[in-house]
VOSE-487376 format. One record per residue: x, y, z of N, C-alpha, C in turn; residue number from 1. Coordinates in nm, 3 decimals. Atoms other than C-alpha are relative to their C-alpha. Layout:
SITE    n.xx    n.yy    n.zz   ca.xx   ca.yy   ca.zz    c.xx    c.yy    c.zz num
SITE       X       Y       Z       X       Y       Z       X       Y       Z NUM
...
//
This chain:
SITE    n.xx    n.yy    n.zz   ca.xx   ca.yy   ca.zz    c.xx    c.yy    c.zz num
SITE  -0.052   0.054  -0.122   0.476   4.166  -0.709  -0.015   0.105   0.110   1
SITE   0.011  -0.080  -0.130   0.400   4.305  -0.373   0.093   0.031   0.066   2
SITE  -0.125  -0.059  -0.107   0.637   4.508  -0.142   0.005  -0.079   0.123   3
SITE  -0.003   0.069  -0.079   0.761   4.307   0.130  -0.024   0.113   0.153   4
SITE   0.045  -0.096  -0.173   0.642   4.514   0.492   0.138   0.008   0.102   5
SITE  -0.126   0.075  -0.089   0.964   4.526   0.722  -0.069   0.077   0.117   6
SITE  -0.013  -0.059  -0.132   0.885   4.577   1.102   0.113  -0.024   0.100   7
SITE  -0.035   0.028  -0.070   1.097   4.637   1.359  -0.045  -0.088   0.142   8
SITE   0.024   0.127  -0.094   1.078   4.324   1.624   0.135   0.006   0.114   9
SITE  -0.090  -0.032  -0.134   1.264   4.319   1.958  -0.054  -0.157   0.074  10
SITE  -0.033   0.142  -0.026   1.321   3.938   2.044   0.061  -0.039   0.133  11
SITE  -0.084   0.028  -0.096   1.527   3.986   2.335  -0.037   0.014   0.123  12
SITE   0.086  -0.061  -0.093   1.453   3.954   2.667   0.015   0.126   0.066  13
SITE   0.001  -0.070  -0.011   1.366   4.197   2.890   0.061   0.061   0.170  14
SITE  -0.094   0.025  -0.129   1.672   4.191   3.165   0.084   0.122  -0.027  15
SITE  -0.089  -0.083  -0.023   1.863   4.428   3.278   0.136  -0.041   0.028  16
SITE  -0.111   0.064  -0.029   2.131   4.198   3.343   0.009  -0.026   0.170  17
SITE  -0.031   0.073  -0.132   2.286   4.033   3.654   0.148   0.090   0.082  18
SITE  -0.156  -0.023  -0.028   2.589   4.188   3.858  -0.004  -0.077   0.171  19
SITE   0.001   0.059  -0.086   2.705   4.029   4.165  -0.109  -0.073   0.083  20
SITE   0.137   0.107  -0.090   2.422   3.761   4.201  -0.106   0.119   0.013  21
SITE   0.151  -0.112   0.032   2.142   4.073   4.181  -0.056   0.057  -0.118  22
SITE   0.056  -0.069   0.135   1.932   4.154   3.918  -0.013   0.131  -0.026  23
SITE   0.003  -0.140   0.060   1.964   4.489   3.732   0.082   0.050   0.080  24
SITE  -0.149  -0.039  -0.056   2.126   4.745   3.954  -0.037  -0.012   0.176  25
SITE   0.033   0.019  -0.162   2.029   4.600   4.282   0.104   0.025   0.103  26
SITE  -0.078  -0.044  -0.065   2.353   4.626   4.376   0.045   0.147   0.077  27
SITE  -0.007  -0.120  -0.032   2.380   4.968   4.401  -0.031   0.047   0.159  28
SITE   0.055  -0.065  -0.163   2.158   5.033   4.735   0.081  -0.119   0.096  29
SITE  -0.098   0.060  -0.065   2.364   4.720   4.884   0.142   0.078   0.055  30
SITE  -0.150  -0.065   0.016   2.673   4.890   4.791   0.026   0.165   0.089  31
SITE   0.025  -0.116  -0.047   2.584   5.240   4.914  -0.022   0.012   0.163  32
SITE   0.023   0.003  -0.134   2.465   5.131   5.253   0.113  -0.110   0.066  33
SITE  -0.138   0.056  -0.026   2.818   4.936   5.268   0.066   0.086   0.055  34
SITE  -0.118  -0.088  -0.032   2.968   5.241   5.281  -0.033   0.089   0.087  35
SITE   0.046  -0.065  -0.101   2.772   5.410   5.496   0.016  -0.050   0.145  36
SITE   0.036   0.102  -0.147   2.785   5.145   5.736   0.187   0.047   0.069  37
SITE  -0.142   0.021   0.000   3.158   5.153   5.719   0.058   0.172   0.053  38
SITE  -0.011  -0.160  -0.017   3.119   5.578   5.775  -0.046  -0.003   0.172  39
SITE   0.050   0.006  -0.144   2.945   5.474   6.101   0.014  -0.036   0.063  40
SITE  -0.082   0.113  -0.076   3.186   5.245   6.237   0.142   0.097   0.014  41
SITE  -0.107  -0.120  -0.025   3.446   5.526   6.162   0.009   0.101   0.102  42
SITE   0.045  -0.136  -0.060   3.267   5.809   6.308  -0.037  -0.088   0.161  43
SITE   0.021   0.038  -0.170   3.163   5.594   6.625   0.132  -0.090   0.052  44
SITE  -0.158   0.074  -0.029   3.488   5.375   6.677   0.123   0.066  -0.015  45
SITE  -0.108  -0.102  -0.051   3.742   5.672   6.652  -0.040   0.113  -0.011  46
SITE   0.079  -0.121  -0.029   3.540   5.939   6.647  -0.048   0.051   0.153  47
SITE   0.107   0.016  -0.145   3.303   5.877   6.927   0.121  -0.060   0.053  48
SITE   0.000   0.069  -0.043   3.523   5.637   7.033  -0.077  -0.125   0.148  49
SITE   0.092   0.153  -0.065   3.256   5.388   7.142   0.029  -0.158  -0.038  50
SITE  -0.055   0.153   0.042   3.342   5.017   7.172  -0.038  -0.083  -0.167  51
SITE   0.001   0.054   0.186   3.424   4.838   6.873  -0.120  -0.096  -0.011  52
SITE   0.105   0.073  -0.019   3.132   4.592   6.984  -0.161   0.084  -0.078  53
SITE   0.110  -0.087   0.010   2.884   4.891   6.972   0.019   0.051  -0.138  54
SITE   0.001  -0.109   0.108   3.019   5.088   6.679   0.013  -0.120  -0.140  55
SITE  -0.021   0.068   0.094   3.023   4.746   6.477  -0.172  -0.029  -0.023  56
SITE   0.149   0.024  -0.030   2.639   4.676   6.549  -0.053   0.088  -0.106  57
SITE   0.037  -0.150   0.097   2.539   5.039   6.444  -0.016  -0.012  -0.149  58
SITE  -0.066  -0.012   0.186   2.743   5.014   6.104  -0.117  -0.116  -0.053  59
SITE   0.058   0.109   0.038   2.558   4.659   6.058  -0.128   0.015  -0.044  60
SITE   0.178  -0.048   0.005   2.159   4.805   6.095   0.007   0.080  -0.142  61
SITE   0.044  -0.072   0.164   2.186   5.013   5.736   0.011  -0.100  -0.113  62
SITE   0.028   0.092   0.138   2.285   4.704   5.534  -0.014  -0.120   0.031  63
SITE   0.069   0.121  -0.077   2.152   4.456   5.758  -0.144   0.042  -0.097  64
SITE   0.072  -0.019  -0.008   1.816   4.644   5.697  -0.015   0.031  -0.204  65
SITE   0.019  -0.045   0.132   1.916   4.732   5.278  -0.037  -0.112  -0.051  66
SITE   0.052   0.133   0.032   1.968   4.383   5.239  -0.085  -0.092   0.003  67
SITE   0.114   0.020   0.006   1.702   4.250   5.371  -0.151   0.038  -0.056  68
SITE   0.103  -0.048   0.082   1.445   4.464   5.143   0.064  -0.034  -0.120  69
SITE  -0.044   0.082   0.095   1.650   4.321   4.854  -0.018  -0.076   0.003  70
SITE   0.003   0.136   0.037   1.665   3.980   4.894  -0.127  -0.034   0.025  71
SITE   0.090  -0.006  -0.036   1.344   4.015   5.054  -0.124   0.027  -0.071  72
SITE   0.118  -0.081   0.092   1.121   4.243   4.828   0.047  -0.022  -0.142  73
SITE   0.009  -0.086   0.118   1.292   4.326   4.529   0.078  -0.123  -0.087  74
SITE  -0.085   0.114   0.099   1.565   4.001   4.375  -0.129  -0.139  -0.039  75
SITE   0.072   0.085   0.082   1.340   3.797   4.157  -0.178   0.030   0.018  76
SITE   0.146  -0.054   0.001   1.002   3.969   4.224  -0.032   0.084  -0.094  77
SITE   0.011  -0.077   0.133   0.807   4.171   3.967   0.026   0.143   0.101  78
SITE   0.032  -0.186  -0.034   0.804   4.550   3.973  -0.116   0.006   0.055  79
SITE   0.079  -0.036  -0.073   0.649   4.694   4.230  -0.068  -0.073   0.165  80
SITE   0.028   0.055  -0.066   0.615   4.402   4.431   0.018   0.070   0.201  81
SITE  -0.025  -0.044  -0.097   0.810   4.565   4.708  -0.114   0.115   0.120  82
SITE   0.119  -0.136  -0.038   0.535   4.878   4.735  -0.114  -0.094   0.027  83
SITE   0.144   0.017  -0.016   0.237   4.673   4.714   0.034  -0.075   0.152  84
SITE  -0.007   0.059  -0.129   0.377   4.438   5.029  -0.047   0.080   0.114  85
SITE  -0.004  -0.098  -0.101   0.439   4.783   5.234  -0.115   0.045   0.015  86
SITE   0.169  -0.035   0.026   0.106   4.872   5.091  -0.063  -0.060   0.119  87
SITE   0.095   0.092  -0.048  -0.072   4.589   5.260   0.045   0.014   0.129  88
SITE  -0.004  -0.008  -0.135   0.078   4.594   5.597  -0.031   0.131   0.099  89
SITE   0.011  -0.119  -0.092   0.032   4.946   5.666  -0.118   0.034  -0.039  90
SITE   0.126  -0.044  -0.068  -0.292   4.956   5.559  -0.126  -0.086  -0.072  91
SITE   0.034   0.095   0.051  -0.410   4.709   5.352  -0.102   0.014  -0.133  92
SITE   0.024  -0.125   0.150  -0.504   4.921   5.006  -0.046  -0.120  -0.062  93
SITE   0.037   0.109   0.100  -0.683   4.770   4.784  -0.039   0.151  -0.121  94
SITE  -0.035  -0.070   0.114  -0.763   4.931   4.435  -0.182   0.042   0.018  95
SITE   0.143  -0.028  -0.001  -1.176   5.001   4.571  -0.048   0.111   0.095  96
SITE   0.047  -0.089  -0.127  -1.300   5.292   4.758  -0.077   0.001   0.122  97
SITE   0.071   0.004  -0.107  -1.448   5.296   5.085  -0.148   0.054  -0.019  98
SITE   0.125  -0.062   0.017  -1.805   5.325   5.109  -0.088   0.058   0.147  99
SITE   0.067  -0.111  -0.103  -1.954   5.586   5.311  -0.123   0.006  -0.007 100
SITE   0.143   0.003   0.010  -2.305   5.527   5.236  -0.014  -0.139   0.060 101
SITE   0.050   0.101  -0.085  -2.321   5.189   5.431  -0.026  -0.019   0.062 102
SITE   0.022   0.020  -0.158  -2.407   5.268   5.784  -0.143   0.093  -0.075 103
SITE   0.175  -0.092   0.023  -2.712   5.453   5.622  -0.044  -0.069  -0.104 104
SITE   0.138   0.097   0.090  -3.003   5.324   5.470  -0.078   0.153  -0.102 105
SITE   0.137  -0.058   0.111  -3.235   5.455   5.234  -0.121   0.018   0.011 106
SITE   0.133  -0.035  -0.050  -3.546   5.604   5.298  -0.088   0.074  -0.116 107
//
């Protein structure tokens, strides 16, 4: 009788889990530029004291701008997706080298 082979097998998917409606730890850079925002509404609204109008704006642009590259780039897109977008608009990369021998001919 033959030996039975045992391999280890990994069945499960491959999630990092969910926390507040974001996949894996998306939350994190949300959360971080919460508090920053909230540091910049401090520091300009009794600090500075600059109007609560102005110093609420301010605070708003770090997780106005976090959130929007989350929900934007990164919640339900693959890896990497985010880079290759930025890729393309700033310069429009592709994975082929430029050819420098095309304005010249062959002689």
């Amino acid at each position: 009788m033959t030996e039975l082979r045992q391999t280890e097998t990994n069945a499960a998917d491959d999630s990092s889990g969910r926390a507040f409606g974001l996949d894996g730890n998306l939350y994190l850079p949300v959360l971080v530029a919460s508090v920053v925002g909230l540091g910049i509404f401090a520091i300009l609204g009794y600090g500075l004291r600059v109007g609560w109008t102005v110093a609420g704006l301010a605070a708003g642009v770090p997780w106005a701008a976090v959130l929007a590259w989350v929900l934007g780039l990164k919640q339900g897109r693959p890896a990497g997706y985010d880079r290759d977008v930025v890729d393309q608009l700033l310069g429009g990369g592709n994975f082929t080298r430029p050819n420098r021998e095309a304005g010249r001919q062959n002689s």
